[in-house]
N, C-alpha and C positions, 0 to 999 in steps of 0.2 A: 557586215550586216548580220542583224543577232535571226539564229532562225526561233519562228513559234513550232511551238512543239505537236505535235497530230493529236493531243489531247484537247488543247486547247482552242486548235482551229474547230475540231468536232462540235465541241462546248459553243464556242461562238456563232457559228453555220447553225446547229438546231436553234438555239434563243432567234437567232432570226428568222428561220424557218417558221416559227411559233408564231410569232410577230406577228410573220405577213400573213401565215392563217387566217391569225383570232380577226384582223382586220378585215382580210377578205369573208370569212365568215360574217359579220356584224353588216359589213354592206349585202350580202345578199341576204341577209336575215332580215333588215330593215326594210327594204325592199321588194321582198317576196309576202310580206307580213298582211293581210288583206284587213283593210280599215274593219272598227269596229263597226256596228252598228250604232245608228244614232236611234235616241232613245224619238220614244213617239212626241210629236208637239202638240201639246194641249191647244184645242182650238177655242179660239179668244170669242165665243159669240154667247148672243144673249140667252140663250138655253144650256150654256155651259155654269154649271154650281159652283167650280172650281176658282173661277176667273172675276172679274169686277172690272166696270170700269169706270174712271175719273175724271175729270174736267181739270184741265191748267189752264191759267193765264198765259196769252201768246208771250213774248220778246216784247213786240209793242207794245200790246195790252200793258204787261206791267211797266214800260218805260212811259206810254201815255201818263196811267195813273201816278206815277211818278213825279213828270213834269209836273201835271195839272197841280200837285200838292205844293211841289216848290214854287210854282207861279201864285198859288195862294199865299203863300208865306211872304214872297219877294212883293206884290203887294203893299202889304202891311209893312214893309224893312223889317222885316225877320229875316233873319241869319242860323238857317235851320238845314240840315241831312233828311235826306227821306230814305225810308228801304222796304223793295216789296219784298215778300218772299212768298216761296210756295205752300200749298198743303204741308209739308215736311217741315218747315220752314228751312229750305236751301235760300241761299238770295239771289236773285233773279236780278235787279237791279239797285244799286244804291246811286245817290246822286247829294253831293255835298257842296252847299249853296256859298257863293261868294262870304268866306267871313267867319260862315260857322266853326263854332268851336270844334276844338277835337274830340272831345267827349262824348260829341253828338251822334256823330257815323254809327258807332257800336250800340251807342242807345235807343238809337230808329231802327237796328235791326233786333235787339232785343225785343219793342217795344211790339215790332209787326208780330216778331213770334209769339209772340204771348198771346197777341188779338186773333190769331188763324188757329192758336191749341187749344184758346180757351172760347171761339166763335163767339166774342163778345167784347167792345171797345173795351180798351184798357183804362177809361173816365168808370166803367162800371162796377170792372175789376177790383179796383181800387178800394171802395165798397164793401168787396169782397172779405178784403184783409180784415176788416174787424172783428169777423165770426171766424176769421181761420188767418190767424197772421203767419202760419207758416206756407203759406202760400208761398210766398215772395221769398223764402230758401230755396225753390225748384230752380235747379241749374238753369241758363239763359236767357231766363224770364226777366222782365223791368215792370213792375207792377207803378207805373204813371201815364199817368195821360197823355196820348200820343199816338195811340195803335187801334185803327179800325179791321177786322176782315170781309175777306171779301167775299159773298156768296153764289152760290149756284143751286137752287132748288133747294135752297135754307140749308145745306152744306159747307162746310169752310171749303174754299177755295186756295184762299194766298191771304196776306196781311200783309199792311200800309201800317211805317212806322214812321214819326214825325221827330225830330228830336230839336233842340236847339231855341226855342222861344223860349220865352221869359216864364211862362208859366203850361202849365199839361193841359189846361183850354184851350189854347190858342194851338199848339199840337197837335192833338184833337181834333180840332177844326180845321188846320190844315191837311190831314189822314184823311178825313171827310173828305172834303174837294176829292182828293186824287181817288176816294171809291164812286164817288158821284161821277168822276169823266168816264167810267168804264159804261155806264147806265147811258149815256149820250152817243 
């Protein structure tokens, strides 16, 4: 058996001696370490300057409106997507009706976001584009008819996006219904 030399055993016993330190150091260091302080939390009331606050449409709410829209469509045999979305325009709900095209899904969410950024149907919008056609280069946006929002104290709330009819009246009209069933 080959012997290790007393250099080497030295060399090998401190690296480990070191080891089990630094580790045993690190647990009681972490551990002895007294949390920091949390900073103060701003209180969310109406005499605070700081803070605001907003109105969403519940889960239901925007699935009601939702239905209501594609019940309006289905109706008529339209083969249409609905999508509400929120103030932000996140989407809350989309709902893609027996048939409709593919195209439609992404175009009812466009459609909502545009009617909740710009708090004004997207039939109006539309309009719009002739004194300012760059309008409809804004990222997300689908400047057709299709997209009503929804209000709170003449506030945008969420927007109802319609896609898939034949025409951005009929769209329109079905966006309508699904903000009408919110008022019921």
């Amino acid at each position: 058996m080959q012997q290790i030399s007393k250099r080497v055993r030295v060399l090998t016993g401190g690296a480990a001696l070191v080891a089990l330190g630094a580790g045993a150091f690190g647990a009681v260091s972490a551990n002895a370490a007294a949390p920091a302080a949390a900073p103060a939390a701003v209180k969310a009331d109406a005499k605070n300057k700081n803070t605001t606050t907003g109105t969403h449409l519940t889960i239901d709410a925007a699935t009601k409106a939702a239905r209501a829209a594609l019940d309006a469509a289905e109706k008529e045999n339209q083969r249409v997507s609905v999508a509400v979305v929120d103030r932000n325009g996140n989407t809350l709900v989309t709902l893609r009706g027996d048939g409709a095209g593919p195209q439609s899904y992404e175009s009812a969410e466009k459609k909502a976001y545009t009617a909740v950024s710009w708090n004004a149907p997207t039939t109006e919008l539309v309009k719009r584009l002739e004194q300012a056609p760059r309008l409809k280069d804004i990222p997300g946006t689908l400047f057709l008819g299709g997209g009503a929002p929804v209000t709170s104290k003449n506030a945008p709330i969420a927007g109802i996006g319609v896609a898939g009819a034949p025409s951005g009246d009929l769209d329109q009209k079905f966006a309508q219904a699904g903000v009408d069933a919110l008022a019921k």
